[in-house]
PAPALUM-969807 format. One record per atom (N, C-alpha, C): atom name; x negated, z, y. Coordinates in Angstrom, 3 decimals, always signed. Each point is the difference from the previous one (the first is absolute). Layout:
<nodes>
@atom: CA east: X up: Z north: Y $
...
</nodes>
This chain:
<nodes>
@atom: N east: -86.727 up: -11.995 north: -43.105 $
@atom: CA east: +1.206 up: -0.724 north: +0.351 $
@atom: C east: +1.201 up: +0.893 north: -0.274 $
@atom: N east: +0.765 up: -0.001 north: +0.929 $
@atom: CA east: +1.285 up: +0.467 north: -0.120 $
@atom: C east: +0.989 up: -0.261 north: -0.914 $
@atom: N east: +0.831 up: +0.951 north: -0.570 $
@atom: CA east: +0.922 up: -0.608 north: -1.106 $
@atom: C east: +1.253 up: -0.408 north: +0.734 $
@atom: N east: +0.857 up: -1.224 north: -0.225 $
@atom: CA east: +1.006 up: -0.747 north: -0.323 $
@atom: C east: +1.208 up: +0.999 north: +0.319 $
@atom: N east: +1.104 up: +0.104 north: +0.461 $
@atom: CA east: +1.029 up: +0.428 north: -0.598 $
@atom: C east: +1.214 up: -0.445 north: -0.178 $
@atom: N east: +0.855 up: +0.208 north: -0.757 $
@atom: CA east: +1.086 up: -1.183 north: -0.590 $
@atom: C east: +1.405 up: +1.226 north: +0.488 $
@atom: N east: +0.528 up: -0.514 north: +0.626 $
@atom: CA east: +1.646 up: +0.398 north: +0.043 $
@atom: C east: +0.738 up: -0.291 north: -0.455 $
@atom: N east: +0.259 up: +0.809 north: -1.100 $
@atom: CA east: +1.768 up: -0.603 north: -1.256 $
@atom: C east: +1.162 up: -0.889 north: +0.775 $
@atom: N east: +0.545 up: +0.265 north: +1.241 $
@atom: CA east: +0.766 up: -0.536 north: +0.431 $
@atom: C east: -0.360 up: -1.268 north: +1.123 $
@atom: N east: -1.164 up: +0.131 north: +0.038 $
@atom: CA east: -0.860 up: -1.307 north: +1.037 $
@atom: C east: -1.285 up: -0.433 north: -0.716 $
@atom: N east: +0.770 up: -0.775 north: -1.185 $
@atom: CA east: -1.249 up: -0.523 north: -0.980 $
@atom: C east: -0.513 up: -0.665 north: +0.794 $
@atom: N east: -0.063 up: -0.737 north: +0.550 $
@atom: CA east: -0.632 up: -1.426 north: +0.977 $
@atom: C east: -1.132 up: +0.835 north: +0.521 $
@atom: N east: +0.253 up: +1.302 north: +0.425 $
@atom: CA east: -1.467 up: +0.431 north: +1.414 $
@atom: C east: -0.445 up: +1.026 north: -0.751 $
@atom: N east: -1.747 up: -0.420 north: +0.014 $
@atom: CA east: -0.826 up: +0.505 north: -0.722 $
@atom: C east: -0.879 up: +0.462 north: +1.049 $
@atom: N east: -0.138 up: +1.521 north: +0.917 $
@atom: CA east: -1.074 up: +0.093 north: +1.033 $
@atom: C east: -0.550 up: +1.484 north: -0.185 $
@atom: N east: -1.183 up: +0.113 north: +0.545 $
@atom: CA east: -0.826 up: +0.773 north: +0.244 $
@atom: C east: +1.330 up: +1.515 north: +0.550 $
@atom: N east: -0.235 up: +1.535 north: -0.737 $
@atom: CA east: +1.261 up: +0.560 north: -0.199 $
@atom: C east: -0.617 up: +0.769 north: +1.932 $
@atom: N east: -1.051 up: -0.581 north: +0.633 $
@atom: CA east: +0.369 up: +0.213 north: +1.689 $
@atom: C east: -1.560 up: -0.712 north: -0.025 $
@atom: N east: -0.123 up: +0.284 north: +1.283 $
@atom: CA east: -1.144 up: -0.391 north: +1.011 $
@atom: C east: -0.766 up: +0.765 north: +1.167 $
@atom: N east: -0.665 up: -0.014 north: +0.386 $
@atom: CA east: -0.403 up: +0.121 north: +1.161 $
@atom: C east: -0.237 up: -0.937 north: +1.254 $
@atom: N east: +1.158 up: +0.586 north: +0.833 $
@atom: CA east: -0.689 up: -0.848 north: +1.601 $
@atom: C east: -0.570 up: +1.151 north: +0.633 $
@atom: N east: -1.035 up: -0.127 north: +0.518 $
@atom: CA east: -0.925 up: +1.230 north: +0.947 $
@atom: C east: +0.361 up: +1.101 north: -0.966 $
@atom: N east: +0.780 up: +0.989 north: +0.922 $
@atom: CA east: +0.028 up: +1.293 north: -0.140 $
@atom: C east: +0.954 up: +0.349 north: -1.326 $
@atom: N east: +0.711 up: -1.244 north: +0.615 $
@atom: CA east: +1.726 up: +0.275 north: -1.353 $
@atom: C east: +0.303 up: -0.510 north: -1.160 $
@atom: N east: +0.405 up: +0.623 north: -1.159 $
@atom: CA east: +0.447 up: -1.029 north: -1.500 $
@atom: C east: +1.157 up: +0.017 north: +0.229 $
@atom: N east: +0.380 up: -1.369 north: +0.457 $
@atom: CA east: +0.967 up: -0.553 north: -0.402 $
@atom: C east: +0.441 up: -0.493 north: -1.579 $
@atom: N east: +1.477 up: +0.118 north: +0.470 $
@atom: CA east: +1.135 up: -0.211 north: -1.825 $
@atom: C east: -0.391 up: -1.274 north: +0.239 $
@atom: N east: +0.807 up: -1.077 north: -1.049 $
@atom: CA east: +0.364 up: -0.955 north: -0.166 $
@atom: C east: +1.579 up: +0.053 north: +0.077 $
@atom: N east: +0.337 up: -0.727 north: +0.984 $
@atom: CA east: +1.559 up: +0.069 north: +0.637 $
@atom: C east: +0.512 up: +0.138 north: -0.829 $
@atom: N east: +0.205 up: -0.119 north: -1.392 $
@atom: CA east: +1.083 up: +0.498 north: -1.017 $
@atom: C east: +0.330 up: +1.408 north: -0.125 $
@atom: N east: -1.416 up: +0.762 north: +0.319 $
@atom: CA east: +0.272 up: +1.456 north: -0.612 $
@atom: C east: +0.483 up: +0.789 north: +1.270 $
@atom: N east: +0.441 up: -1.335 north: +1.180 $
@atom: CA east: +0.454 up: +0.830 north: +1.046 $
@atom: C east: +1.729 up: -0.126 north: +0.033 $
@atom: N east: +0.518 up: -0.856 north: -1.259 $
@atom: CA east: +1.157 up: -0.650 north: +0.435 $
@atom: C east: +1.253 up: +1.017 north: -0.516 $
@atom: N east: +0.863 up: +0.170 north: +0.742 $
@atom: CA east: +1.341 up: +0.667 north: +0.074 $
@atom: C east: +0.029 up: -0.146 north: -1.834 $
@atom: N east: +0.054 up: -0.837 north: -1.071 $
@atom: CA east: +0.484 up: -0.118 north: -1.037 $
@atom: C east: -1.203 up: +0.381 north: -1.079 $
@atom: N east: -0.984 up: +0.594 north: +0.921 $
@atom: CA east: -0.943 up: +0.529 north: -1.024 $
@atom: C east: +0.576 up: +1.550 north: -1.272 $
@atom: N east: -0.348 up: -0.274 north: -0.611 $
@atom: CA east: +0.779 up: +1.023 north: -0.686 $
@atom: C east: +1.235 up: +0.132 north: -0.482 $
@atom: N east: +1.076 up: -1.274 north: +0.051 $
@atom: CA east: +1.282 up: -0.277 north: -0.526 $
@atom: C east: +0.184 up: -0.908 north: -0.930 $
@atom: N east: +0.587 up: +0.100 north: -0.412 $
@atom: CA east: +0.113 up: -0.761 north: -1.344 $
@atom: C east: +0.407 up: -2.125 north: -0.035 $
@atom: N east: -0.928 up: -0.548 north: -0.147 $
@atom: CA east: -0.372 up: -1.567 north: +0.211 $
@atom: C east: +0.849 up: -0.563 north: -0.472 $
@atom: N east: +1.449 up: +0.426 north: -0.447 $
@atom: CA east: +1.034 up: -1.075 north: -0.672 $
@atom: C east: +0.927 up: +0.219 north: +1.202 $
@atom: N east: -0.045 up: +0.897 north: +1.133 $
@atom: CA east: +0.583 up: +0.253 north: +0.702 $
@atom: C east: -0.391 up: -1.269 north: +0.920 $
@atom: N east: -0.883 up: -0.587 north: +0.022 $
@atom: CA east: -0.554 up: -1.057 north: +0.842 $
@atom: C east: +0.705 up: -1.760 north: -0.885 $
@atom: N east: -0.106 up: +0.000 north: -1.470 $
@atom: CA east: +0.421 up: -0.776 north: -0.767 $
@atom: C east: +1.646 up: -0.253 north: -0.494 $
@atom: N east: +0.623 up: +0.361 north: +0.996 $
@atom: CA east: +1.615 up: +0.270 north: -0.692 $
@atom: C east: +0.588 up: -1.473 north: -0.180 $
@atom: N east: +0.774 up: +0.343 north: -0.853 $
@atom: CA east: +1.067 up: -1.225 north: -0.604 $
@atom: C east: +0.173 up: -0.735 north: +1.888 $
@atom: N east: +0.266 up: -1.228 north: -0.231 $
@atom: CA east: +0.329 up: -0.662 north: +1.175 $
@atom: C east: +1.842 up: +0.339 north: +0.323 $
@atom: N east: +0.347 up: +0.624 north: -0.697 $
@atom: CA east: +1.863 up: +0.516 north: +0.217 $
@atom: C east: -0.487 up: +1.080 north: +0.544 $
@atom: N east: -0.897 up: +0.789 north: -0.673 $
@atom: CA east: +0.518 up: +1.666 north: +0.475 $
@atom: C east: -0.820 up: -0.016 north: +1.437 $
@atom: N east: +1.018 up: -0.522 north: +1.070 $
@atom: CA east: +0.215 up: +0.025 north: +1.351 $
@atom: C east: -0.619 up: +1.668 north: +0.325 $
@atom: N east: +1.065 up: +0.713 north: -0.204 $
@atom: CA east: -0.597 up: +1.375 north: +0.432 $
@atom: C east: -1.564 up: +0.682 north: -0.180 $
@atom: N east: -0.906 up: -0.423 north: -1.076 $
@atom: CA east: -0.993 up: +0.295 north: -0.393 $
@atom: C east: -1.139 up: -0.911 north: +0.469 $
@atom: N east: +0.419 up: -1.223 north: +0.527 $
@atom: CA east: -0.742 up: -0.795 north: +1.187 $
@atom: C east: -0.156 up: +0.953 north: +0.879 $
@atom: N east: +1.543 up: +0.116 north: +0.575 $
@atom: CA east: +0.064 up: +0.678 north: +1.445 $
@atom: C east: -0.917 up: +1.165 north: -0.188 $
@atom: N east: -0.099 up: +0.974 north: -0.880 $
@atom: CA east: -0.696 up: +0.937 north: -0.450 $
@atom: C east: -1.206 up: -0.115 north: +0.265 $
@atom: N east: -0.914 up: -1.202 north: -0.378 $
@atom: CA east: -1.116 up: -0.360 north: -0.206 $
@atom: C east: -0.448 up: -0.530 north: +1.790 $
@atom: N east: +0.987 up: -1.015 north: +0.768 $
@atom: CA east: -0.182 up: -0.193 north: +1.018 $
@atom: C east: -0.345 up: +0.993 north: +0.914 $
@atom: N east: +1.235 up: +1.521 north: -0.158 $
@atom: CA east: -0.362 up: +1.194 north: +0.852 $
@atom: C east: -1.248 up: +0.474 north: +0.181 $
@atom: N east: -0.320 up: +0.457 north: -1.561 $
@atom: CA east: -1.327 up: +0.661 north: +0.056 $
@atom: C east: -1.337 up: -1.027 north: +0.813 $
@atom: N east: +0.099 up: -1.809 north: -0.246 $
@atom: CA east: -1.250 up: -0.755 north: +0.525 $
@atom: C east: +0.724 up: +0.606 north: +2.033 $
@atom: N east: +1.044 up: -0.275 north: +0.231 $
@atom: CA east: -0.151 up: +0.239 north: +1.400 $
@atom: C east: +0.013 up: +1.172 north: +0.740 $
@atom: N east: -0.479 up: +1.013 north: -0.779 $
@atom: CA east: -1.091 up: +1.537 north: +0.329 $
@atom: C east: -0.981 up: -0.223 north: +0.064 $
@atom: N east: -0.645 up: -1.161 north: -0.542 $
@atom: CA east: -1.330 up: -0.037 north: -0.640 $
@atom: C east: -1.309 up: -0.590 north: +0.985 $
@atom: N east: -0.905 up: +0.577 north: +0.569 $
@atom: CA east: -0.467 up: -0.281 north: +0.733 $
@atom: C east: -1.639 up: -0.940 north: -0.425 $
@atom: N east: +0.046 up: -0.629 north: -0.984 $
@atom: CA east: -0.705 up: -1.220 north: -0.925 $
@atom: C east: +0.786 up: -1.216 north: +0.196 $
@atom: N east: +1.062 up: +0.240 north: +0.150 $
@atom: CA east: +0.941 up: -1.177 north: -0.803 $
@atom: C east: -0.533 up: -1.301 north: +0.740 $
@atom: N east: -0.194 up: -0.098 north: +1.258 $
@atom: CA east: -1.070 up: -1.398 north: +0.203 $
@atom: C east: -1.339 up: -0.840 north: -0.748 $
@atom: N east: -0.334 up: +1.578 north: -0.848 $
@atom: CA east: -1.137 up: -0.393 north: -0.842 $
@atom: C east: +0.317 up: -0.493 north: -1.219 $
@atom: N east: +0.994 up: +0.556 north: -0.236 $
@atom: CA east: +0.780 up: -0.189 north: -1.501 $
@atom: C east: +0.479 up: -1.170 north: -0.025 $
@atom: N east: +1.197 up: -0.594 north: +1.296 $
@atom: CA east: +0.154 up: -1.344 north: -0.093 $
@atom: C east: -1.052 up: -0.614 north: -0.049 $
@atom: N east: -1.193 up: -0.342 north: +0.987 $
@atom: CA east: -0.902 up: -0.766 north: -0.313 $
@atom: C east: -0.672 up: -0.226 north: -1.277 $
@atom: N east: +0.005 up: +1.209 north: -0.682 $
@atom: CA east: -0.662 up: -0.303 north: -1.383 $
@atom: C east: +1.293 up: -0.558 north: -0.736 $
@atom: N east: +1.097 up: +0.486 north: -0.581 $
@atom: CA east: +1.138 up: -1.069 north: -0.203 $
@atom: C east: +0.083 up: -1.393 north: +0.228 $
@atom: N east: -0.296 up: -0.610 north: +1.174 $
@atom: CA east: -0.093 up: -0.937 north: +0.390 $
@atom: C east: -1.509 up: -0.870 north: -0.214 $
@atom: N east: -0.571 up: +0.583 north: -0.451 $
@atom: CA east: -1.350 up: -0.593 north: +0.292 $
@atom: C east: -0.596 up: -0.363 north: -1.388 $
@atom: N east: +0.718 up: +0.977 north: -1.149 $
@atom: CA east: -0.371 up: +0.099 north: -1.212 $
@atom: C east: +1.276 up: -0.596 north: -0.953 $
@atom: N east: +0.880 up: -0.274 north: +1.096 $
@atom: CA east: +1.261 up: -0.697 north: -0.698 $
@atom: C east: +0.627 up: +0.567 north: -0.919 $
@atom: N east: +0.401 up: +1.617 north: +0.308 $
@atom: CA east: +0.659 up: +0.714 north: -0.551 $
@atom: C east: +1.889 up: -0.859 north: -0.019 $
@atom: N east: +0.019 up: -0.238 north: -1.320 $
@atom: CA east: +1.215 up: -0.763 north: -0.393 $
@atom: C east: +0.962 up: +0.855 north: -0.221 $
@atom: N east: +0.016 up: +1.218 north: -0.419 $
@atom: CA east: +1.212 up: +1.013 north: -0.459 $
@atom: C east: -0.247 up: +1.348 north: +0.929 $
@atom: N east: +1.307 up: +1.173 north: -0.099 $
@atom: CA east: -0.119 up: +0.786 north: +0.472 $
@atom: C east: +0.131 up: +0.366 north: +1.401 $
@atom: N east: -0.309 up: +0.859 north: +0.834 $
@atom: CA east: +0.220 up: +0.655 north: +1.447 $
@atom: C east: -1.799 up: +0.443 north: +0.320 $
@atom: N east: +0.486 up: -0.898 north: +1.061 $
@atom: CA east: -1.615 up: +0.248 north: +0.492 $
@atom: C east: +0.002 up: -0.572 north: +1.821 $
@atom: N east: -0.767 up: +1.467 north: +0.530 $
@atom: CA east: +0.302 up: -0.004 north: +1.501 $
@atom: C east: +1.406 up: -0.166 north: +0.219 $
@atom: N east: +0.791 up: +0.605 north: -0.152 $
@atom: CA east: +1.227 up: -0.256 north: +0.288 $
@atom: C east: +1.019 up: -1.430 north: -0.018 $
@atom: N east: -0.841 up: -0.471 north: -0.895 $
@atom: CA east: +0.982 up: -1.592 north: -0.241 $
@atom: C east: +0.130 up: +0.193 north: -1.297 $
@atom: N east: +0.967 up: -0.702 north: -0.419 $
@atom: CA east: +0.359 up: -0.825 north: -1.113 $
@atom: C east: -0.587 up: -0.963 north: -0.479 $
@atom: N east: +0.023 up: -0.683 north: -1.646 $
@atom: CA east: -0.411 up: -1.140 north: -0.310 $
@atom: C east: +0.436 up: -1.552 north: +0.754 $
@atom: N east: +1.486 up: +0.132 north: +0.606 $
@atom: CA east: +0.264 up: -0.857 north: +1.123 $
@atom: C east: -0.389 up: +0.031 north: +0.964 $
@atom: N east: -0.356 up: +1.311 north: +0.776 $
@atom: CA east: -0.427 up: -0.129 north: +1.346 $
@atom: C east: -1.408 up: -0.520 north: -0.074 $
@atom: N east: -0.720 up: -0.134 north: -0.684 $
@atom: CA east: -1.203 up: -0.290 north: -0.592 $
@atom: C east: -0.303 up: -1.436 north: -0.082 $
@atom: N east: +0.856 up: -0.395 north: -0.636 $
@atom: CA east: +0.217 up: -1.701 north: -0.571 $
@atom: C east: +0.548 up: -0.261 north: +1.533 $
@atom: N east: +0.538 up: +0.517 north: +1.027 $
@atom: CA east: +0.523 up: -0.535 north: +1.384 $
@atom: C east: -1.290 up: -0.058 north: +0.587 $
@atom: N east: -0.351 up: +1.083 north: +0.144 $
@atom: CA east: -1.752 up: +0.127 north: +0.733 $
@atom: C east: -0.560 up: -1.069 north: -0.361 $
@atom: N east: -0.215 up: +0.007 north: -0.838 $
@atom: CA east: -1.316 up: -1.082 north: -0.664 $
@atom: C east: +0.388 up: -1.678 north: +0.388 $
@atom: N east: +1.519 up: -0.004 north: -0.147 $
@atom: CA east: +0.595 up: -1.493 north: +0.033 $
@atom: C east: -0.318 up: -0.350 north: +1.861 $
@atom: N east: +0.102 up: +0.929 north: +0.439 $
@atom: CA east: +0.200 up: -0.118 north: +1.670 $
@atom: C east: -1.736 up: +0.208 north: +0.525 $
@atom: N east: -0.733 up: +0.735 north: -0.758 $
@atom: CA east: -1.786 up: -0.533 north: +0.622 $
@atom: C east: -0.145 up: -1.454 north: -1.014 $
@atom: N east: +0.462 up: -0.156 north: -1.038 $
@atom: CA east: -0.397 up: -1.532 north: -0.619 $
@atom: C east: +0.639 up: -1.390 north: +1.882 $
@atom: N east: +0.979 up: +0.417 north: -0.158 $
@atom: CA east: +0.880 up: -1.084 north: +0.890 $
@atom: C east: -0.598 up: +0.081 north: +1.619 $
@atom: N east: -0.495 up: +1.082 north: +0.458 $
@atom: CA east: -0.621 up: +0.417 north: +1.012 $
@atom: C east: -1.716 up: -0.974 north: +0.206 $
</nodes>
């Protein structure tokens, strides 16, 4: 059996560190994401420091995961932080608008 692996900054996802489909090992969309390798408070900023959102927003909309990232955000009910390019509000909007849907 394969070992587990834990990401300091994405405690929640615990997966196999790749895979095989056919020919190819595939990552696990995290280790493909624009914010791999930067520092995770950059994702957690004070809800004032506006600029360090925006900061955090830039880098998710380079990021060519960030559909995967929201979904896991959303799916695992990530409550704090920047994830897929939303906010903890844009988040709580999402969710309120598939509940009402």
């Amino acid at each position: 059996m394969e070992a587990l692996v834990r990401i300091p900054s994405l405690t929640s996802l615990a997966v196999r560190p790749d895979h095989v489909d056919g020919d190819q090992v595939v990552e696990p969309w995290y280790l493909r994401g624009a914010c791999r390798g930067l520092d995770s408070a950059i994702f957690y900023p004070d809800p004032v420091e506006e600029f360090v959102i925006e900061h955090a927003l830039s880098v998710c909309a380079r990021c060519e995961v960030r559909p995967e990232c929201l979904d896991h955000a959303l799916s695992s009910r990530e409550s704090t932080g920047i994830w897929g390019g939303t906010t903890e509000q844009d988040r709580r909007r999402i969710l309120r608008r598939r509940r009402s849907a």
